[in-house]
N, C-alpha and C positions, 0 to 999 in steps of 0.2 A: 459673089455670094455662092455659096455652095447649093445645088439641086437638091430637090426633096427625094429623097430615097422611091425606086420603083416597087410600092409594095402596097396592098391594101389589106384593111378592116384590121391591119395589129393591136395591141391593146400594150402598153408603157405603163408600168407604176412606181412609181418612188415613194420611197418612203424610209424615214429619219427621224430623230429627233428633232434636227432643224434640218431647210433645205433652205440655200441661197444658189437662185436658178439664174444665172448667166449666161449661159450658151442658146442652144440651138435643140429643140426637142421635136422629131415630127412622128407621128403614125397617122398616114393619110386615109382618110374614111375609115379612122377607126375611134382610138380613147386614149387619153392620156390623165393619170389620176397621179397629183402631188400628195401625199400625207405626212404631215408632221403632226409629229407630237406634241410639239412646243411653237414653233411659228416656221412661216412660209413667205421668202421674201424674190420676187421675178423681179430683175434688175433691169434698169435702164438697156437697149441694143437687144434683149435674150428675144426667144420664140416660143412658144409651146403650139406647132398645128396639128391640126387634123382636117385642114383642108385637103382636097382631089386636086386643086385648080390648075387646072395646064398639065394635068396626067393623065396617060392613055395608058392602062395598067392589065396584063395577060393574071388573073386572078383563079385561082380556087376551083372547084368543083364545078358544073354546069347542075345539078341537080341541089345545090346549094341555096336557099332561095333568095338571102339578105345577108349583105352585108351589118356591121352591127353601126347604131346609132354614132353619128360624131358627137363626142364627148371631151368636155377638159373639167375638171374637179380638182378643186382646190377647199382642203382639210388644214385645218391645224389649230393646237390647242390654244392654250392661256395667251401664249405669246401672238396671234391673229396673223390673218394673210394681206402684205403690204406691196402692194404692187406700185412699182416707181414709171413717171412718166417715161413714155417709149418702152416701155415692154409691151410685147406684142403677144396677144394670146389671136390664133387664126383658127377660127370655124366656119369660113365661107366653105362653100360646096365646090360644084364642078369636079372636071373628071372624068373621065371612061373605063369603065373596070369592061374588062373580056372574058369571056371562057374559051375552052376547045373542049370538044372530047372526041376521039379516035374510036372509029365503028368498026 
């Protein structure tokens, strides 16, 4: 399995008329926002996280004071959002985000 990218509090939007989400989606302690227009379908094996879990991550400003809420959002119109058994949507926690700042 591929590792979750070393990055925190990003924010991912898609957005389509349709979206058939099959892969691997992460922004760790951040958001990830699906929008279709028409419908929204997470396939069987796909991801969408926003989990930390098992990440010790050098982040951002020190005078910065929060990270943004972990979010996954799922939109879409007439056509409805179908999620197939084993899709996995992850919004566990954990994690260690860091600062530095040079004096």
């Amino acid at each position: 399995a591929l590792p979750a990218p070393v990055s925190a509090g990003g924010q991912l939007a898609l957005q389509a008329p349709h979206i058939d989400h099959g892969g691997r989606l992460w922004a760790p302690l951040g958001a990830i926002a699906f929008d279709a227009d028409a419908s929204l379908t997470l396939r069987a094996g796909s991801l969408a996280s926003v989990s930390g879990a098992g990440l010790h991550v050098l982040e951002g400003n020190p005078n910065d004071s929060a990270l943004p809420a972990k979010r996954i959002t799922l939109e879409a119109g007439a056509g409805g959002v179908a999620i197939e058994d084993g899709a996995t949507l992850d919004l566990r926690g954990g994690g260690e985000t860091f600062t530095a700042q040079f004096v």
